[in-house]
PyMOL CGO cylinders between C-alpha atoms (Angstrom):
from pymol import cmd
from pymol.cgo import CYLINDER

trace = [
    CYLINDER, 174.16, -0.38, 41.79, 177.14, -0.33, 39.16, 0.3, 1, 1, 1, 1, 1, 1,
    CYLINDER, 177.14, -0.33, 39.16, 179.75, -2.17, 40.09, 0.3, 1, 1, 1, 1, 1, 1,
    CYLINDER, 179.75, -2.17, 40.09, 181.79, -0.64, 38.43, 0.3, 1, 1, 1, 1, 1, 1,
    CYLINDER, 181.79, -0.64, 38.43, 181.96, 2.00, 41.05, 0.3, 1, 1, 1, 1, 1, 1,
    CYLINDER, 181.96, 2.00, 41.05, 182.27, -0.50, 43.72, 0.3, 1, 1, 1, 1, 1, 1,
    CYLINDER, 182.27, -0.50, 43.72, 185.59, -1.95, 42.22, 0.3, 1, 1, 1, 1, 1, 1,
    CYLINDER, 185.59, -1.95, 42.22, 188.83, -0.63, 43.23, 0.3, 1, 1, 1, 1, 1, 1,
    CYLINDER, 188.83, -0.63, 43.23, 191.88, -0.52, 41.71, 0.3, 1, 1, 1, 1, 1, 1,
    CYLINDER, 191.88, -0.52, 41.71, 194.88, -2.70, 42.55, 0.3, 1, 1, 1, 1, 1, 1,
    CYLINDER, 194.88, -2.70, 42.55, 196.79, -1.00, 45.26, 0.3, 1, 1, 1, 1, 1, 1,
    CYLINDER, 196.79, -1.00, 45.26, 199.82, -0.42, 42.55, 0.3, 1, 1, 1, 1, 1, 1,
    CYLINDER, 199.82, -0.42, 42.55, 197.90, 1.73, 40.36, 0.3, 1, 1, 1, 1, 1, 1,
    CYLINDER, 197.90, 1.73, 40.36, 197.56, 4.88, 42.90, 0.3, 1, 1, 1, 1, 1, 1,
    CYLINDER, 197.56, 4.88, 42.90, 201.52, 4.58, 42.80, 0.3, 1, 1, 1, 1, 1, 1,
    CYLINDER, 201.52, 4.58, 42.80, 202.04, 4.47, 38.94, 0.3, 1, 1, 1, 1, 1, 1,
    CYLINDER, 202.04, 4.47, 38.94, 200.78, 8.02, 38.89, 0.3, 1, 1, 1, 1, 1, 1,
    CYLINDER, 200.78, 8.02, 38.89, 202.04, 9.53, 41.40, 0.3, 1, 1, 1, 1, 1, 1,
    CYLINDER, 202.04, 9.53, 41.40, 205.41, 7.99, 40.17, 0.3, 1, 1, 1, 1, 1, 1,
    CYLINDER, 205.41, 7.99, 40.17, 204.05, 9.29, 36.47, 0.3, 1, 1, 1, 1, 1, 1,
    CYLINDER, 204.05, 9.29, 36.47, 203.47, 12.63, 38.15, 0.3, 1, 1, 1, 1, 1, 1,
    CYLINDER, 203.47, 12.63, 38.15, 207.10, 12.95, 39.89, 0.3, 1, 1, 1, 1, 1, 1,
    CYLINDER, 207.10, 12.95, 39.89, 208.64, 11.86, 36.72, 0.3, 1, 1, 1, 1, 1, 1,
    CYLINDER, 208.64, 11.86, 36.72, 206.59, 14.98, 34.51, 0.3, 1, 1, 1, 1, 1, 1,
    CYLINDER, 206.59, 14.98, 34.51, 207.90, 17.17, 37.02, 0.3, 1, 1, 1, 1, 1, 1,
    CYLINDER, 207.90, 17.17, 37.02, 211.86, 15.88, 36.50, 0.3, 1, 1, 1, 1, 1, 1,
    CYLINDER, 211.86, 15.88, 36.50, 211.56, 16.39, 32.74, 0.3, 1, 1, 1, 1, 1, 1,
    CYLINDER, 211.56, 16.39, 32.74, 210.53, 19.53, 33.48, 0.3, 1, 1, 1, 1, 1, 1,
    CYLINDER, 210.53, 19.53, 33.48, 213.03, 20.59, 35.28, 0.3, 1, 1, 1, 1, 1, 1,
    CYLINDER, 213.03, 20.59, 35.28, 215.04, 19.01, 32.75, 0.3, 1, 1, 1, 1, 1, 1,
    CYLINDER, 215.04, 19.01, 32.75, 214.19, 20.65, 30.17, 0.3, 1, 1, 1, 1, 1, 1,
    CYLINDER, 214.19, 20.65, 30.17, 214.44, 24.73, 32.37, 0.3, 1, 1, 1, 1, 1, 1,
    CYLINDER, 214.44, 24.73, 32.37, 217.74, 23.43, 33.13, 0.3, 1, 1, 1, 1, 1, 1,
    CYLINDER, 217.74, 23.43, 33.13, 218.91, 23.22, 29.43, 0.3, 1, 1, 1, 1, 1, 1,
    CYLINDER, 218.91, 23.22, 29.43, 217.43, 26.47, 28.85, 0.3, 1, 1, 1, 1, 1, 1,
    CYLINDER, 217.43, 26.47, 28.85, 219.08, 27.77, 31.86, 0.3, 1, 1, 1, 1, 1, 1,
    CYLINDER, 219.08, 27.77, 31.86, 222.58, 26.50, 30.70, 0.3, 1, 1, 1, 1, 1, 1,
    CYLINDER, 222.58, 26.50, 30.70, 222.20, 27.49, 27.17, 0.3, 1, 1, 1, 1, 1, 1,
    CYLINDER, 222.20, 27.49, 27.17, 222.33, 24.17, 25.83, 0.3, 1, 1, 1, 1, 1, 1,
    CYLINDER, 222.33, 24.17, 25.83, 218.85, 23.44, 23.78, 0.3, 1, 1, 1, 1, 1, 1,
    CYLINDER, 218.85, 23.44, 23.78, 218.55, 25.02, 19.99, 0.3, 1, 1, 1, 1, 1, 1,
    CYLINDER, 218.55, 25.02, 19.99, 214.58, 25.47, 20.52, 0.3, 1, 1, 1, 1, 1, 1,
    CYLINDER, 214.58, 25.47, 20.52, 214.47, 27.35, 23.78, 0.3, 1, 1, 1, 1, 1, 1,
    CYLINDER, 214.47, 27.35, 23.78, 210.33, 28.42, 23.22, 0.3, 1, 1, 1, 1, 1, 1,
    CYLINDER, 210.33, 28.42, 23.22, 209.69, 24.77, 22.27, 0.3, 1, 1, 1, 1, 1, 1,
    CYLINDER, 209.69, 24.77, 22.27, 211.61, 23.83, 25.95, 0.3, 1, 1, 1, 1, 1, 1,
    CYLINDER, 211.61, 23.83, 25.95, 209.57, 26.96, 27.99, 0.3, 1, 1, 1, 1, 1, 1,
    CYLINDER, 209.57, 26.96, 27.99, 205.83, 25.53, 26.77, 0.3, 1, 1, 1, 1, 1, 1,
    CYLINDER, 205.83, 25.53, 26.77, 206.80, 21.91, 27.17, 0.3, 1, 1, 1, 1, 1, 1,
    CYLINDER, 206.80, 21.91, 27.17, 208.51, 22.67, 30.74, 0.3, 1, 1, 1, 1, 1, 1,
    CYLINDER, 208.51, 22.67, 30.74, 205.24, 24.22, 31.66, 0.3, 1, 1, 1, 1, 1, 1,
    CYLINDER, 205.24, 24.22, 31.66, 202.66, 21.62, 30.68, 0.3, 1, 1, 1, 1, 1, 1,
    CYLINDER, 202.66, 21.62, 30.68, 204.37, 18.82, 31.88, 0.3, 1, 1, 1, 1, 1, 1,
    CYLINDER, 204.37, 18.82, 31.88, 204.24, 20.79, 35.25, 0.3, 1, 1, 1, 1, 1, 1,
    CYLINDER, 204.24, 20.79, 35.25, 200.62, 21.23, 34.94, 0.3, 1, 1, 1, 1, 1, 1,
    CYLINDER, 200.62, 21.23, 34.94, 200.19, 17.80, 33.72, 0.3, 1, 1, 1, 1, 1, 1,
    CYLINDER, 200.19, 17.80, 33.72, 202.35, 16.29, 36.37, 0.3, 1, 1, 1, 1, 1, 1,
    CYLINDER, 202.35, 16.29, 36.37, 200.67, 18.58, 39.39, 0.3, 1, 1, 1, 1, 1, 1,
    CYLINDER, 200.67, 18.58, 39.39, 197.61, 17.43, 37.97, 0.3, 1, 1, 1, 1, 1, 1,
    CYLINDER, 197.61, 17.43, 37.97, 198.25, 14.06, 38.30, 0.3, 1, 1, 1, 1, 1, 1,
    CYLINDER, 198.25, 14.06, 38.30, 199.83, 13.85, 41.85, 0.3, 1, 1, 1, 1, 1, 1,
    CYLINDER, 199.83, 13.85, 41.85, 196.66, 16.44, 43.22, 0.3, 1, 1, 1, 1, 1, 1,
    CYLINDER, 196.66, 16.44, 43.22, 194.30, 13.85, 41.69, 0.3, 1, 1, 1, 1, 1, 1,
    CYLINDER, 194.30, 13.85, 41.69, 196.01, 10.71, 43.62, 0.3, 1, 1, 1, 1, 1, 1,
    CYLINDER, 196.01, 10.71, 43.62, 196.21, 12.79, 46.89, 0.3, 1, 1, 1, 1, 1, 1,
    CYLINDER, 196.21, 12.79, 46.89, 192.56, 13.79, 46.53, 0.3, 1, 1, 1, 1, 1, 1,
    CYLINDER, 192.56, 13.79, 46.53, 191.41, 9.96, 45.86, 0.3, 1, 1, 1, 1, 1, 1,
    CYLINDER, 191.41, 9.96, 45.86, 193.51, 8.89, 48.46, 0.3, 1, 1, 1, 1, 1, 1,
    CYLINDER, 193.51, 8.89, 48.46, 191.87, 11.27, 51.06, 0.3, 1, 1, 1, 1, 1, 1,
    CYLINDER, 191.87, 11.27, 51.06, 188.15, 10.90, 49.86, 0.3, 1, 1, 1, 1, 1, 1,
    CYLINDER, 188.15, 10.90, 49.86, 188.96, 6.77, 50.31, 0.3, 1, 1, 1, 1, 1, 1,
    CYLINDER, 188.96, 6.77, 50.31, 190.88, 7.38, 53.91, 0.3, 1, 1, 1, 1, 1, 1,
    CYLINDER, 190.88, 7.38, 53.91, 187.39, 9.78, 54.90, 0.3, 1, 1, 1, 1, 1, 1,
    CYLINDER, 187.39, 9.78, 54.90, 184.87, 6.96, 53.60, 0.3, 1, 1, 1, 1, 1, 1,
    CYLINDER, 184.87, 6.96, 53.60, 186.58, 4.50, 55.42, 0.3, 1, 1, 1, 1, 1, 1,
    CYLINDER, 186.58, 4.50, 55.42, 186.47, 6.29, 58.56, 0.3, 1, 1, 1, 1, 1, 1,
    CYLINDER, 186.47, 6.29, 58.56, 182.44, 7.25, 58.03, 0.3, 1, 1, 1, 1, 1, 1,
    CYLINDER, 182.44, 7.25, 58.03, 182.02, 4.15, 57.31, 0.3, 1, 1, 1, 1, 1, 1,
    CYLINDER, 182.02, 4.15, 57.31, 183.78, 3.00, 61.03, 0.3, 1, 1, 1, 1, 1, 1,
    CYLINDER, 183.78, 3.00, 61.03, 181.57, 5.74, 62.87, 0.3, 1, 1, 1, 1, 1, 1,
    CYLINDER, 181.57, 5.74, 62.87, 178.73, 4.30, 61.26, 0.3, 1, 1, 1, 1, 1, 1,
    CYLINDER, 178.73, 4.30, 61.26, 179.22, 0.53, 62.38, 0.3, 1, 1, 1, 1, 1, 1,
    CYLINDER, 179.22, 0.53, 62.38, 180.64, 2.13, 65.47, 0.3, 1, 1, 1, 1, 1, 1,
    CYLINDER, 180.64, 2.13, 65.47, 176.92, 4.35, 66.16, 0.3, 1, 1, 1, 1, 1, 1,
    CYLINDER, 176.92, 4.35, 66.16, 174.93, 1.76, 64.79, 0.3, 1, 1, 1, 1, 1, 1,
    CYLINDER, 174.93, 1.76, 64.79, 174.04, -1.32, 67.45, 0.3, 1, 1, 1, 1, 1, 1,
    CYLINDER, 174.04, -1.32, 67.45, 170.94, -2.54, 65.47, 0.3, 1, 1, 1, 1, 1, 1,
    CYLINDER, 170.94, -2.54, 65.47, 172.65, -3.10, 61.99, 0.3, 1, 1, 1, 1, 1, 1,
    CYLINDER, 172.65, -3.10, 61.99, 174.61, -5.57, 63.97, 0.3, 1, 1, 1, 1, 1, 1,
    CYLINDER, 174.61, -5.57, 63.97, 171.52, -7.34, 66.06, 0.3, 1, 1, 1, 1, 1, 1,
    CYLINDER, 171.52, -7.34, 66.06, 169.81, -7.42, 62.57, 0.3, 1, 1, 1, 1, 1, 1,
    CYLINDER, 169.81, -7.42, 62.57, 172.75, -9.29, 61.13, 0.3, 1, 1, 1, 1, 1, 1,
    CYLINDER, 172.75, -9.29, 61.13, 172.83, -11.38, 64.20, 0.3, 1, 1, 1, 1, 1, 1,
    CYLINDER, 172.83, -11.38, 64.20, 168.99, -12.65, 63.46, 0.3, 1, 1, 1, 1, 1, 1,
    CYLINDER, 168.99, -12.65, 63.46, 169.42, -12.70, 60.02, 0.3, 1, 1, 1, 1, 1, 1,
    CYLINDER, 169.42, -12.70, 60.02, 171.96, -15.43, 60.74, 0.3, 1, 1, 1, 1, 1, 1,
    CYLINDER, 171.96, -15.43, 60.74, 169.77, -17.76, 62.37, 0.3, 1, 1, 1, 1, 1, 1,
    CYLINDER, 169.77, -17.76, 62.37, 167.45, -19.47, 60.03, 0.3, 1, 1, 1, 1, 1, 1,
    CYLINDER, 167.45, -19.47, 60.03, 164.21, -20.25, 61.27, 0.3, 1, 1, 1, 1, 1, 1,
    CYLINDER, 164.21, -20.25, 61.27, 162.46, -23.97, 60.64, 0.3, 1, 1, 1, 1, 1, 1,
    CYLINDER, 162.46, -23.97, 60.64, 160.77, -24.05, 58.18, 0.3, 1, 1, 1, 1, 1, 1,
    CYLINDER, 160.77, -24.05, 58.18, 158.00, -26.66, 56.88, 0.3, 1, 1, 1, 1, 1, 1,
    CYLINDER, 158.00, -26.66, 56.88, 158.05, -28.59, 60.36, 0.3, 1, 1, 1, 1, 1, 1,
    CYLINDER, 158.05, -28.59, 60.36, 154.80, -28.70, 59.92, 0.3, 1, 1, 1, 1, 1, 1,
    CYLINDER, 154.80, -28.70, 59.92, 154.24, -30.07, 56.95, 0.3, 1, 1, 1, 1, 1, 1,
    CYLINDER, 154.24, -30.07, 56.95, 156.65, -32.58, 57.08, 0.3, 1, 1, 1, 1, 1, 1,
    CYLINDER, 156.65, -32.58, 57.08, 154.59, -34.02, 60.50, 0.3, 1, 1, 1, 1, 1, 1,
    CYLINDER, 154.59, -34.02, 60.50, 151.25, -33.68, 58.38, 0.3, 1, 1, 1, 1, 1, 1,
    CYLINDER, 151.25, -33.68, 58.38, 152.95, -36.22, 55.46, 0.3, 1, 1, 1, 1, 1, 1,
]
cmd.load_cgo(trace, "trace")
Protein backbone atom coordinates (compact mmCIF):
# COMPACT_ATOMS: atom_id res chain seq x y z
CA UNK A 1 0.00 0.00 0.00
CA UNK A 2 1.24 3.77 -0.24
CA UNK A 3 1.54 5.25 2.73
CA UNK A 4 1.21 8.08 1.68
CA UNK A 5 -2.49 7.64 1.61
CA UNK A 6 -2.50 6.20 4.98
CA UNK A 7 -0.98 9.44 6.57
CA UNK A 8 -3.14 12.12 7.80
CA UNK A 9 -2.69 15.46 8.23
CA UNK A 10 -2.15 17.24 11.55
CA UNK A 11 -5.50 18.08 12.94
CA UNK A 12 -4.60 22.04 12.34
CA UNK A 13 -4.39 21.79 8.73
CA UNK A 14 -8.33 21.04 8.04
CA UNK A 15 -8.67 24.47 10.00
CA UNK A 16 -6.10 26.61 8.00
CA UNK A 17 -8.45 26.28 5.07
CA UNK A 18 -11.42 26.59 6.17
CA UNK A 19 -10.01 29.75 8.00
CA UNK A 20 -8.27 30.47 4.30
CA UNK A 21 -11.73 29.93 2.86
CA UNK A 22 -13.70 32.40 5.37
CA UNK A 23 -11.04 34.91 4.89
CA UNK A 24 -11.51 34.76 0.58
CA UNK A 25 -14.98 35.26 1.26
CA UNK A 26 -14.34 38.67 3.62
CA UNK A 27 -12.14 40.17 0.90
CA UNK A 28 -14.76 39.61 -1.19
CA UNK A 29 -17.13 41.23 0.36
CA UNK A 30 -14.61 43.76 0.80
CA UNK A 31 -13.94 44.51 -2.21
CA UNK A 32 -18.41 44.61 -3.45
CA UNK A 33 -18.51 46.88 -0.62
CA UNK A 34 -16.07 49.49 -2.16
CA UNK A 35 -17.81 49.14 -5.31
CA UNK A 36 -21.03 49.53 -3.59
CA UNK A 37 -19.90 52.83 -1.84
CA UNK A 38 -18.20 54.27 -4.78
CA UNK A 39 -14.91 54.26 -3.36
CA UNK A 40 -12.45 51.98 -5.71
CA UNK A 41 -11.02 53.72 -9.16
CA UNK A 42 -11.06 50.12 -10.97
CA UNK A 43 -14.59 48.98 -10.30
CA UNK A 44 -14.33 45.85 -13.24
CA UNK A 45 -10.94 44.94 -11.73
CA UNK A 46 -13.02 44.78 -8.01
CA UNK A 47 -16.33 42.77 -9.78
CA UNK A 48 -13.88 39.74 -11.30
CA UNK A 49 -11.67 39.65 -8.25
CA UNK A 50 -14.88 39.73 -5.82
CA UNK A 51 -16.09 36.80 -7.79
CA UNK A 52 -13.14 34.43 -7.87
CA UNK A 53 -12.18 34.80 -4.53
CA UNK A 54 -15.84 33.62 -3.86
CA UNK A 55 -15.38 30.69 -6.00
CA UNK A 56 -12.00 30.13 -4.70
CA UNK A 57 -13.02 30.52 -1.12
CA UNK A 58 -16.42 28.21 -1.58
CA UNK A 59 -14.15 25.92 -3.09
CA UNK A 60 -12.02 25.62 -0.40
CA UNK A 61 -14.50 25.38 2.59
CA UNK A 62 -16.79 22.57 0.26
CA UNK A 63 -13.50 20.64 -0.05
CA UNK A 64 -12.79 20.61 3.95
CA UNK A 65 -16.51 19.78 4.64
CA UNK A 66 -16.42 16.97 2.08
CA UNK A 67 -13.00 15.45 3.65
CA UNK A 68 -14.30 15.91 6.89
CA UNK A 69 -17.50 13.83 6.13
CA UNK A 70 -15.83 11.04 3.93
CA UNK A 71 -13.26 10.68 7.27
CA UNK A 72 -16.42 10.90 9.92
CA UNK A 73 -18.26 7.93 7.34
CA UNK A 74 -14.94 5.70 7.23
CA UNK A 75 -14.64 5.87 10.73
CA UNK A 76 -18.02 4.76 11.38
CA UNK A 77 -17.72 1.69 8.58
CA UNK A 78 -14.92 0.98 9.98
CA UNK A 79 -16.85 0.63 13.77
CA UNK A 80 -19.72 -1.53 12.07
CA UNK A 81 -17.14 -3.60 10.72
CA UNK A 82 -15.23 -4.46 14.09
CA UNK A 83 -18.68 -4.25 15.55
CA UNK A 84 -20.16 -7.32 12.80
CA UNK A 85 -17.04 -9.01 12.75
CA UNK A 86 -16.43 -11.61 15.94
CA UNK A 87 -13.73 -13.70 14.12
CA UNK A 88 -11.27 -10.79 13.19
CA UNK A 89 -11.12 -10.48 16.89
CA UNK A 90 -10.73 -14.47 17.88
CA UNK A 91 -8.06 -14.44 15.05
CA UNK A 92 -6.22 -11.65 16.77
CA UNK A 93 -6.77 -13.37 20.01
CA UNK A 94 -4.73 -16.66 18.62
CA UNK A 95 -2.46 -14.78 16.80
CA UNK A 96 -1.37 -13.46 20.18
CA UNK A 97 -0.41 -16.58 21.67
CA UNK A 98 2.77 -17.94 20.31
CA UNK A 99 3.02 -21.48 20.07
CA UNK A 100 6.43 -23.52 21.31
CA UNK A 101 8.41 -23.92 19.11
CA UNK A 102 11.61 -26.32 18.76
CA UNK A 103 10.68 -28.22 22.13
CA UNK A 104 11.58 -30.88 20.43
CA UNK A 105 14.65 -30.35 19.29
CA UNK A 106 16.00 -28.84 22.12
CA UNK A 107 15.09 -32.45 24.16
CA UNK A 108 16.80 -34.36 21.12
CA UNK A 109 20.32 -32.13 21.81
Amino acid sequence: MNQQHDRKPPAGANWIWVMGGCYLLYLAASMLMRVYDGTTEMVGVSIVGAVVFIVCGIAMIWREWRNDRRAKEERRRRRLEEADDPEAEEADGEADEAPEVFEDEEEER
